[in-house]
N, C-alpha and C positions, 0 to 999 in steps of 0.2 A: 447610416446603416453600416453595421460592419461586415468587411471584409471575407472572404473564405479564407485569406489568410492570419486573419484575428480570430475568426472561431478554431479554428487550429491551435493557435496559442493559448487562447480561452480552456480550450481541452488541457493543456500542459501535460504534452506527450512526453516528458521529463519523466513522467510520473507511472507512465505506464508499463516499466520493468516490474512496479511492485505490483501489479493484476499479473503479470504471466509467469513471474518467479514463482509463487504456491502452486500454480496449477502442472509447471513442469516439475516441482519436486514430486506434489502429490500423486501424479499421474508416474513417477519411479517406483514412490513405493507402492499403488498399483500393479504393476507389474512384477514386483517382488514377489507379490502373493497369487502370483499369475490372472491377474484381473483386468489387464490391461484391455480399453476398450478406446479406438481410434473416436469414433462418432461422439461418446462421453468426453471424452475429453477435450474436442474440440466444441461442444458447448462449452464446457468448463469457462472456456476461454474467454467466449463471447461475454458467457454470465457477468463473468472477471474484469473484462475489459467496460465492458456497458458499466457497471458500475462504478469504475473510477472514472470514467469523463461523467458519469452524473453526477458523482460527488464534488468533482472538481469545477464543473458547471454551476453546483447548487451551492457550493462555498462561494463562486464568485455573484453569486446574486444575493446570497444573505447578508457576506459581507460589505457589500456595495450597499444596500438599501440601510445598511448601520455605519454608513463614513468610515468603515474601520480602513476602507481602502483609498481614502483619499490620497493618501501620501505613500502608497504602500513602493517600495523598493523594488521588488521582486518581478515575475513573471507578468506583463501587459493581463488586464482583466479588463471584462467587456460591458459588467455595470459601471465600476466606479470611473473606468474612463471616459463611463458615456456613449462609448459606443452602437452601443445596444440597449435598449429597450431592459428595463428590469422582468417583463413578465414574460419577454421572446427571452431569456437566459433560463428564465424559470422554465419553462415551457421544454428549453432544452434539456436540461435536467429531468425533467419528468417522462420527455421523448427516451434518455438515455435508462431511467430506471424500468420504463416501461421495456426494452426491448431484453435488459435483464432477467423480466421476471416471465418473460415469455419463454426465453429460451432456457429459464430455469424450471420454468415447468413440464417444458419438452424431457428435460434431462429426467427431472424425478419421475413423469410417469414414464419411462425405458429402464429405471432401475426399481420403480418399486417404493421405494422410500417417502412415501404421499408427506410423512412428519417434516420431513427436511423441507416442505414450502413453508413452516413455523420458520425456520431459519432464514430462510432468505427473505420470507418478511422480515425480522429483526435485520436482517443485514442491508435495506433498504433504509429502513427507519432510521435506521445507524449512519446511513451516510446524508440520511436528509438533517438531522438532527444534531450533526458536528458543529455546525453556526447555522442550522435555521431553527424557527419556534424562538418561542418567548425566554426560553431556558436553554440557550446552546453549551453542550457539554463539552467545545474544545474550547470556549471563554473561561470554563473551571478548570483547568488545566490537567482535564482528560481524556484529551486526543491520544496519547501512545498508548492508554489503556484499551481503548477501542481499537486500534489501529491494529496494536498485537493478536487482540482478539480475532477481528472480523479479518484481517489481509494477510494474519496469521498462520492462528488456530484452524479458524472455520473453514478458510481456501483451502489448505492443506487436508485438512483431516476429511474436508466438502468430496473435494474431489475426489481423495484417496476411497469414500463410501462409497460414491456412488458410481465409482465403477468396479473398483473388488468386491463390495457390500461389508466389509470388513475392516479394521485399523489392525497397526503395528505397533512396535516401539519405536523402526523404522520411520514409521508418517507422522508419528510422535514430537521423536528427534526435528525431522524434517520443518514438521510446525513451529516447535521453539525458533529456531535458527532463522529460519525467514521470517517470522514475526520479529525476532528482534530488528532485524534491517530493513523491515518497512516502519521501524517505529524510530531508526537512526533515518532514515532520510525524511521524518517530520520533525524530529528534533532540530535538525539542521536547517528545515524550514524555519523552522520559531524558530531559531538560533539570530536568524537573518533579520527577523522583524522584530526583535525585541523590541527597539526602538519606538517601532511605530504602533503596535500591537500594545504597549505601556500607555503611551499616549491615548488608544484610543479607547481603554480598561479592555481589552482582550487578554485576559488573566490567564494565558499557555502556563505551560510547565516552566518553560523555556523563563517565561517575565517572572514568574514566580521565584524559583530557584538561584536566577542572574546568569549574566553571559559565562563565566570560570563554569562554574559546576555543569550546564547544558555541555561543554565542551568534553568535560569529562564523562556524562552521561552516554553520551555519542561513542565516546574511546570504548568504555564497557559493553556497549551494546552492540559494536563490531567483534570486540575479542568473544562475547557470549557465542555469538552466532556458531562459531566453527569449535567452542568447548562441548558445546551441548551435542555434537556428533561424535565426541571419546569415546564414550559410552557403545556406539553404536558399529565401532571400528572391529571389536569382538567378535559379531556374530555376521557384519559385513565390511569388509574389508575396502571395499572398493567408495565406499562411502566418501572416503579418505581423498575422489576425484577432485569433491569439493572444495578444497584444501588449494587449489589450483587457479581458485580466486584471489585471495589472498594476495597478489599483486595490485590487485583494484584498490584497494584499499589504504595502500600505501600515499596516493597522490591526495585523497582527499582530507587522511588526519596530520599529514603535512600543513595543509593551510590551515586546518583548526589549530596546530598546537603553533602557529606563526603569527596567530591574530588576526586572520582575515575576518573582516567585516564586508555587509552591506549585499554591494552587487558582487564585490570576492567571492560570494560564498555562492552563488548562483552554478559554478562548476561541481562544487561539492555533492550539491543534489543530484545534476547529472551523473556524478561518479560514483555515488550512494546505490544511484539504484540500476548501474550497469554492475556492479558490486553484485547486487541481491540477484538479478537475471543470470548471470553469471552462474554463481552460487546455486540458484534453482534448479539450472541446465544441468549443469557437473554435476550437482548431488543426484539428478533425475536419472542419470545417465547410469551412477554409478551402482545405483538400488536396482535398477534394470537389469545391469548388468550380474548384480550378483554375483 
């Protein structure tokens, strides 16, 4: 039986800057447009948070019940270690999207928006679907397209609706920039496991493309991030808070561009997505501020 302190790690609280980075941007540019709502937005969160330990619960049972983890390098998993039970993994996963979709529907009927439960059903389905079902979409190496999307677009633009009822250019910008960095700190996942994820036909982007180009994919997808708020410096200035991360960032394309492999690269994900929190805070702060 596992531990409380392996279902902890099973969670891979590594991961959980990229659920609260969209919701403090989007909850900025909220407030830009004077919409800002404390209660909304602390659903936001919950929503946010619930479903990245189900995803990352429900990765580690589909890829457990597919060997893809037997050898895997990375973060302790609680199928393929054996630890736990495959159907109490699953079980948690279904616990963590269930409290998601609860507290997302608390959210939508307080703002009105009944359509946005179409979304966070996809955004459910979306995380069940990345390695579970007969056909997983992050085996065809389109995890960062989803990823941009849903931890993106949708967190950003989700929340920024449903408490102004309205978007920006602002929540816009805000969604590009943090989707790109929730989709640099899965690159660098796959970056980690090419190896093992080849071996076991997990066909990422990352195995696809080869270790050089994933590295450089990563470089671009950091510099995107803070390009895509130029634009936005014009009509708010303070934007430019964000700009203040940019130190984070330095440590982690250090070790990519020095060739760290393996467990090396296990800091980078950490630094990826204190990067993106970062980034979400300052830019939240700074759209607030107006």
């Amino acid at each position: 039986m596992a531990t409380l302190a392996e279902w902890v790690s099973g969670a891979r609280p590594r991961t959980l800057p990229a659920a609260l980075a969209p919701v403090a941007a989007g909850t900025g540019a909220a407030a830009a447009l004077n919409g800002f709502n404390g209660l909304r937005a602390g659903l936001a969160v919950v929503v946010a948070l619930a479903l990245q330990v189900g995803v990352n619960y429900a990765n580690d049972y589909s890829d457990g019940i597919r060997g893809t983890d037997s050898h895997r390098v990375g973060p302790f998993r609680l199928t393929g270690s054996g630890a736990a039970e495959p159907r109490v993994v699953r079980f948690a996963a279904f616990t963590a999207f269930a409290i998601a979709g609860i507290a997302g529907l608390v959210l939508v009927a307080l703002c009105g928006a009944w359509w946005m439960l179409a979304v966070g059903a996809a955004c459910i389905a979306a995380a069940w679907f990345y390695t579970g079902g007969k056909h997983p979409y992050g085996y065809a190496g389109l995890g960062e397209v989803f990823v941009f999307i849903f931890f993106g677009l949708v967190a950003v633009l989700g929340t920024t609706y449903t408490q102004a009822g309205r978007l920006s250019e602002a929540a816009a910008g805000a969604a590009l920039g943090t989707g790109a960095l929730a989709c640099a700190i899965l690159v660098a996942n796959n970056l980690r496991d090419i190896p093992t994820d080849a071996a076991s036909g997990k066909r990422t982007l990352a195995v696809r493309i080869g270790d050089a180009r994933t590295r450089r994919l990563y470089f671009v997808l950091i510099v995107a991030a803070f390009l895509v708020l130029l634009p936005l410096l014009f009509e708010q200035p303070r934007a430019a808070f964000a700009f203040g991360a940019v130190p984070l960032a330095f440590q982690p394309l250090r070790a990519l561009r020095r060739g760290d492999t393996g467990t090396a690269l296990l800091p980078v994900l950490r630094d990826t997505g204190l990067l993106e929190l970062a980034y979400g805070i300052l830019l939240g702060i700074g759209l607030a501020l107006r």
